[in-house]
Backbone bond lengths (Angstrom), bond angles and torsions (degrees), N, CA, C in turn:
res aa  C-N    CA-C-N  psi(-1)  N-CA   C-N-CA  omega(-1)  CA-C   N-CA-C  phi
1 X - - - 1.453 - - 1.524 111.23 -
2 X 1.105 106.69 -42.64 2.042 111.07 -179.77 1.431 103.06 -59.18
3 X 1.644 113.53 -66.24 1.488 109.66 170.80 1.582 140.63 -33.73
4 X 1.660 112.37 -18.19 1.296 112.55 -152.35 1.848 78.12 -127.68
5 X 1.427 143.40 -15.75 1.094 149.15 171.12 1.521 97.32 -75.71
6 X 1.476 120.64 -63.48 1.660 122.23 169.77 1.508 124.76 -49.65
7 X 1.307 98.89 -17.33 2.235 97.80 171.06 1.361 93.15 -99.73
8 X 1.269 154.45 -32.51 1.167 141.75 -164.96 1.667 86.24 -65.98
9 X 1.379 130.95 -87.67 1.667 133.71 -171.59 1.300 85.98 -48.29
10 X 0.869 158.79 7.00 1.769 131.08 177.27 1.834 87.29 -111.74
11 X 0.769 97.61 -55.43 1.850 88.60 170.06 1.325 129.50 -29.95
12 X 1.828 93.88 -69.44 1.279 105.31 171.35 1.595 135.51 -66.66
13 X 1.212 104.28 -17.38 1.570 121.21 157.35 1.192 112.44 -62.99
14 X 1.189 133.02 -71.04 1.524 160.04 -156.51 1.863 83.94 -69.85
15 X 1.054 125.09 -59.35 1.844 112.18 -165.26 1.514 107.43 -92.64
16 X 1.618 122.51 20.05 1.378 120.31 -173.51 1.818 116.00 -64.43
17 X 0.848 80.87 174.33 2.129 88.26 -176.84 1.714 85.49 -74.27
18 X 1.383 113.45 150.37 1.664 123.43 160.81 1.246 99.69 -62.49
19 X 1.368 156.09 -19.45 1.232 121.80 -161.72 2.090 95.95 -95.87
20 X 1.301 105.59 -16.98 1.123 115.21 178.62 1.586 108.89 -66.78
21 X 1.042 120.22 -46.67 1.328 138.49 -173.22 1.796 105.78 -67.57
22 X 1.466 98.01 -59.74 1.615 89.76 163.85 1.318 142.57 -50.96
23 X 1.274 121.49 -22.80 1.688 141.89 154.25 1.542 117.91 -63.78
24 X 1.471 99.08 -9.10 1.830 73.27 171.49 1.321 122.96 -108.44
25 X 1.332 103.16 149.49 1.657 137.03 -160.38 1.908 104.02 -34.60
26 X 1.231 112.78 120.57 1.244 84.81 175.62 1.415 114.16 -89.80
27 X 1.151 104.78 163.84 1.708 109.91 -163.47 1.828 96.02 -135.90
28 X 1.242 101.10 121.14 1.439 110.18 160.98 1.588 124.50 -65.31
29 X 1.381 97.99 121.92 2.097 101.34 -160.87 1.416 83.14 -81.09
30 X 0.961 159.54 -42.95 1.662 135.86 172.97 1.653 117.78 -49.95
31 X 1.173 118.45 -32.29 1.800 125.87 158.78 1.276 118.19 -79.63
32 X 1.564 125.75 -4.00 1.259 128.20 176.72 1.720 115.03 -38.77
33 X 1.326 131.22 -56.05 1.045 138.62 -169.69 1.695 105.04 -65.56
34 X 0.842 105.54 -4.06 1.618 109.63 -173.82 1.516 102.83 -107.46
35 X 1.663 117.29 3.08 1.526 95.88 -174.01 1.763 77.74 -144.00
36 X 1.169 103.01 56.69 2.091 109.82 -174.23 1.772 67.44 -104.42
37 X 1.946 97.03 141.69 1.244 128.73 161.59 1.462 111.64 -101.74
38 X 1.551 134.90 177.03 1.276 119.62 -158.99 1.406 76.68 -112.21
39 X 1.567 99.74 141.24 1.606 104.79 159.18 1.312 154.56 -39.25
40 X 1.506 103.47 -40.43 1.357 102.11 162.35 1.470 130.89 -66.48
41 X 1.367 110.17 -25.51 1.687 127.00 175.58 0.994 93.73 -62.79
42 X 1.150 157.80 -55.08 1.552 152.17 -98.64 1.755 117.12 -58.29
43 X 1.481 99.18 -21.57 1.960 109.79 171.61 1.589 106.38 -76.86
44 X 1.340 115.89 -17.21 1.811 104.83 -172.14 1.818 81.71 -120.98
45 X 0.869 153.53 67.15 1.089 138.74 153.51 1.809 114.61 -105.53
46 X 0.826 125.84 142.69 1.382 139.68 -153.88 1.667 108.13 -60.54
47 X 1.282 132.96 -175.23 1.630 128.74 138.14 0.535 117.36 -63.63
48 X 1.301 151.82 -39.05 1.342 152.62 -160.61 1.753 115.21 -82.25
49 X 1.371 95.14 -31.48 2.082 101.21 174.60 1.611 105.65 -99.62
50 X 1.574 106.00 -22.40 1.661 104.88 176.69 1.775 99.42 -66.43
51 X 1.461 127.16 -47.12 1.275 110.15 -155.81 1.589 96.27 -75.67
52 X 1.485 128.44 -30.66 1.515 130.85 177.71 1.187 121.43 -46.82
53 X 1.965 103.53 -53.92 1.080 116.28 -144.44 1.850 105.37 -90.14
54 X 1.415 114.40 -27.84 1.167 128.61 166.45 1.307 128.90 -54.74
55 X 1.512 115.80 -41.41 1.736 123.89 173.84 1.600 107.33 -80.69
56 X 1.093 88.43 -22.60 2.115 90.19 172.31 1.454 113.69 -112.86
57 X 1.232 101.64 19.69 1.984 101.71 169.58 1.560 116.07 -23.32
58 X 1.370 110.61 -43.86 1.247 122.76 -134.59 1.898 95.43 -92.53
59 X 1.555 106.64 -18.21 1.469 124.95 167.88 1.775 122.49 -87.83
60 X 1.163 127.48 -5.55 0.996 165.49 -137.27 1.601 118.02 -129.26
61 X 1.141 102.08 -64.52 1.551 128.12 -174.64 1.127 130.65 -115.34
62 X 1.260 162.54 110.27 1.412 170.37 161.00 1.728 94.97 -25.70
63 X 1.690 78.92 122.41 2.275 89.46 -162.23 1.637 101.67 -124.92
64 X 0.912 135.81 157.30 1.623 126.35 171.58 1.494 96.21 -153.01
65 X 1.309 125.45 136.26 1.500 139.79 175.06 1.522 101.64 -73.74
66 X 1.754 125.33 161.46 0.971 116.98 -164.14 1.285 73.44 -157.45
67 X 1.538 110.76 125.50 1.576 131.34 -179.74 1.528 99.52 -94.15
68 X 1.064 113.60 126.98 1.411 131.04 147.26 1.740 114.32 -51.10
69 X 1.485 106.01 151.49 2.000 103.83 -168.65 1.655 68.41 -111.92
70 X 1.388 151.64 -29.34 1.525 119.82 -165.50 1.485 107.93 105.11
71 X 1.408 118.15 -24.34 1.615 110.95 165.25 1.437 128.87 -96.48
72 X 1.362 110.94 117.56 1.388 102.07 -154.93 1.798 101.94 -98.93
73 X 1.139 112.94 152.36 1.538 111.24 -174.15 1.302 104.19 -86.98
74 X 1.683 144.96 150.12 1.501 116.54 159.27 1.993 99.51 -78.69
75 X 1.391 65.72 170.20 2.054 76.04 163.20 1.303 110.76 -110.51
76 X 1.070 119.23 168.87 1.621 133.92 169.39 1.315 110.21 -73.95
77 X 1.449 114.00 144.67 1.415 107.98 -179.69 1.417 111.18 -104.66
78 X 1.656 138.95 16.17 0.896 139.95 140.13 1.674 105.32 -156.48
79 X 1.619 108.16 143.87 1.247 108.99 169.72 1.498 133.03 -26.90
80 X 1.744 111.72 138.77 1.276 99.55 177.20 1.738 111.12 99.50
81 X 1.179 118.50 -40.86 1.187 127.52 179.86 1.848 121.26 -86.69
């Protein structure tokens, strides 16, 4: 449930209008750790811990790499097909 609550705001962050994007706070990534929001909050957390807390997800959150096997599937180029 946390994971799939954290891609919805990472979505909506990530696909915002530029003018939205231009308003946020800048935050010095060497003070980053000083503006970490607590994880479970992560939907009310401020600008100031969203711009921190987002580029360091991976410090933050329980992360695991996911190796590729090298066979790639194609996709369909429109539904149905």
């Amino acid at each position: 449930m946390k994971f799939s609550c954290f891609l919805a705001v990472l979505l909506a962050v990530s696909t915002g209008t530029p003018d939205v994007l231009a308003n946020a706070p800048d935050v010095d990534p060497a003070s980053d750790p000083d503006h970490f929001g607590p994880p479970d909050k992560i939907l009310f957390w401020t600008p100031e811990q969203q711009v921190a807390g987002y580029r360091n997800i991976d410090k933050i959150m329980p992360t695991r790499a996911i190796i590729a096997d090298g066979t790639a599937l194609e996709l369909p180029e429109a539904l149905g097909e």
